[in-house]
C-alpha positions as CSV (number, residue, x, y, z in Angstrom):
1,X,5.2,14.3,-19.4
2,X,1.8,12.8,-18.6
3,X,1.4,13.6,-14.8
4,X,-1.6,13.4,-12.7
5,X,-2.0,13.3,-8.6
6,X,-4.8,12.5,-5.9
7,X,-4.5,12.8,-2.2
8,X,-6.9,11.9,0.4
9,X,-6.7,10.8,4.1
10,X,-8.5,8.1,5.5
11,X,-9.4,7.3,9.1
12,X,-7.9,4.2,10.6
13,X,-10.7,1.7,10.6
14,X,-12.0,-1.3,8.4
15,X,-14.8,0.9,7.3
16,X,-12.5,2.9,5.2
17,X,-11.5,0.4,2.7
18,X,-14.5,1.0,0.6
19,X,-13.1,4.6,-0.1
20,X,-9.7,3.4,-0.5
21,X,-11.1,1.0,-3.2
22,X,-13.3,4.1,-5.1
23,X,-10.6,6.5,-4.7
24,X,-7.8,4.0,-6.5
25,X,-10.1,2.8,-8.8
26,X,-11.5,6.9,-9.9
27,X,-7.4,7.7,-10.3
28,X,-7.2,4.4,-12.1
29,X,-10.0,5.2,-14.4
30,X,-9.0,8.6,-15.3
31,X,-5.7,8.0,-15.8
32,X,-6.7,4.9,-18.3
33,X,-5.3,1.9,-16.3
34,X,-6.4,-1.8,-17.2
35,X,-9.3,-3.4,-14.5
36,X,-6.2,-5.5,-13.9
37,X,-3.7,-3.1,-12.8
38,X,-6.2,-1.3,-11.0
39,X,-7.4,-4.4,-9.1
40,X,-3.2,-5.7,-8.2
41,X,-2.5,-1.9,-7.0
42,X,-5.6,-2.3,-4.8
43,X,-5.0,-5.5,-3.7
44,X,-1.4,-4.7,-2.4
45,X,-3.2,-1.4,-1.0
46,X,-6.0,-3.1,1.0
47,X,-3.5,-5.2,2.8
48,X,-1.2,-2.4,3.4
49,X,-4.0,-0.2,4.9
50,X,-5.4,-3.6,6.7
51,X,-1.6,-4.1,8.3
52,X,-1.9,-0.4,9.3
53,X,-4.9,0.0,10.8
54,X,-4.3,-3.5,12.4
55,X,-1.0,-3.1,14.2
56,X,0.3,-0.1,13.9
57,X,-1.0,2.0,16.6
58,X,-0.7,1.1,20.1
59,X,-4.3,3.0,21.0
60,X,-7.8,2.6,20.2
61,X,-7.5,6.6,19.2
62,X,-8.6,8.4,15.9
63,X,-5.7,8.6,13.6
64,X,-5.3,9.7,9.5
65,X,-3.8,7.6,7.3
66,X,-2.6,10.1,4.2
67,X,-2.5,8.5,0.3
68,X,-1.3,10.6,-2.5
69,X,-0.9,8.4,-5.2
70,X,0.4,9.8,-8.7
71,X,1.0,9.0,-12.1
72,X,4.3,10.0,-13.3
73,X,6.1,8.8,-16.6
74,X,4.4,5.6,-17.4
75,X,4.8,4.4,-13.6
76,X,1.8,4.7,-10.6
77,X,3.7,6.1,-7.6
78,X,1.6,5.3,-4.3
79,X,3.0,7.6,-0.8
80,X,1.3,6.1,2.2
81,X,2.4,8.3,5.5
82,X,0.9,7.2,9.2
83,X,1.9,7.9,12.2
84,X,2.1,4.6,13.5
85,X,4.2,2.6,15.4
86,X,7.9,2.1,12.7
87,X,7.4,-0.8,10.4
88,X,9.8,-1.0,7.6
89,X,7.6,-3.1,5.0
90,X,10.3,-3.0,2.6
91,X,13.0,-4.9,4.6
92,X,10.3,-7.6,6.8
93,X,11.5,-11.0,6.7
94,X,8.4,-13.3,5.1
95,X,8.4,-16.8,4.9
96,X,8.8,-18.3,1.7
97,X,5.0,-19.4,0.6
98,X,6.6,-22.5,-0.9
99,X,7.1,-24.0,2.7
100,X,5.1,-26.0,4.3
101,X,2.3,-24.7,6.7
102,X,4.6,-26.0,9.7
103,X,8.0,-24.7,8.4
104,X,6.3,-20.6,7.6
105,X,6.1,-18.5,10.5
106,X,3.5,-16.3,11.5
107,X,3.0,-13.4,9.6
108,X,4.4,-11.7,6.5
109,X,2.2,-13.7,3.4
110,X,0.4,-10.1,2.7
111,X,3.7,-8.3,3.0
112,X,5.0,-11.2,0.3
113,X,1.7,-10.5,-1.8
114,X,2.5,-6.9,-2.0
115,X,5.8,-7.4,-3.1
116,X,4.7,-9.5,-6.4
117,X,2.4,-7.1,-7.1
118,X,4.4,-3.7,-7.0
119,X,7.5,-2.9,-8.8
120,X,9.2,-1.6,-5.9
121,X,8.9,-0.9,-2.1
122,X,10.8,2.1,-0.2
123,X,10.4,2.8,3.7
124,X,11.7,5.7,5.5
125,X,10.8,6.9,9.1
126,X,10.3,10.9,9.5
127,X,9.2,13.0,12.1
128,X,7.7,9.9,14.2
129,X,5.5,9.3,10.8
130,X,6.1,5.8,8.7
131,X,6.2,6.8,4.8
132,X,5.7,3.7,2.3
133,X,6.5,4.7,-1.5
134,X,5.2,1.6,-4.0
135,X,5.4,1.9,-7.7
136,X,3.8,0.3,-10.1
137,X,5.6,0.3,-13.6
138,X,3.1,0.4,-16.0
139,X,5.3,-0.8,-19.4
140,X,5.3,-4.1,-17.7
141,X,1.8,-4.9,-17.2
């Protein structure tokens, strides 16, 4: 079995994304992923992290944002653990982008986006930390 893993921590500000970006993109490289697949995984990433660092913490304090991403039997398997305020991406009513601008509500088009672009989206909440598993299945890109 081909497996390979990366974990970092990031800081939670905007100034970050660039390292999200070169970190995904390195593991992407290595591991032999298409530009595409590395630019849909960091796509769905740069909103999550944007969401994150956006509205999940009620303070203007320093917190770490912790990534492992891995590549395990043909499928990219992304762990994103904060200690934010609980958020459970996976089950977040969105609004249906076919509606009209009136009829959507506010909030939820990024969650949508990340949902196209991943395989699948878990959500637990342990020990006050949110933890956000996405995977991409590589066989169907």
């Amino acid at each position: 079995m081909k497996q390979r893993k990366l974990s970092f921590e990031l800081k939670n500000a905007a100034s970050e994304l660039d390292t999200l970006c070169r970190q995904l993109t390195k593991f992407g490289n290595t591991i032999g992923l298409s530009q595409k697949c590395i630019f849909q995984i960091n796509l769905a990433l740069d909103e999550l992290f944007t969401n994150i660092i956006s509205y999940g913490y009620k303070d203007k304090g320093d917190h770490r944002i912790k990534f492992v991403i891995a590549y395990e039997d043909s499928t990219v398997v992304i762990q994103i653990e904060d200690n934010g305020v609980a958020f459970d991406v996976a089950e977040f009513e969105v609004s249906d982008p076919k509606n009209t601008l009136e009829d959507c509500k506010v909030g939820g088009l990024g969650l949508h986006l990340i949902r196209k672009l991943m395989d699948d989206i878990e959500y637990k909440r342990k020990n006050g930390k949110n933890i956000v598993i996405l995977k991409k299945n590589l066989e169907d890109t």
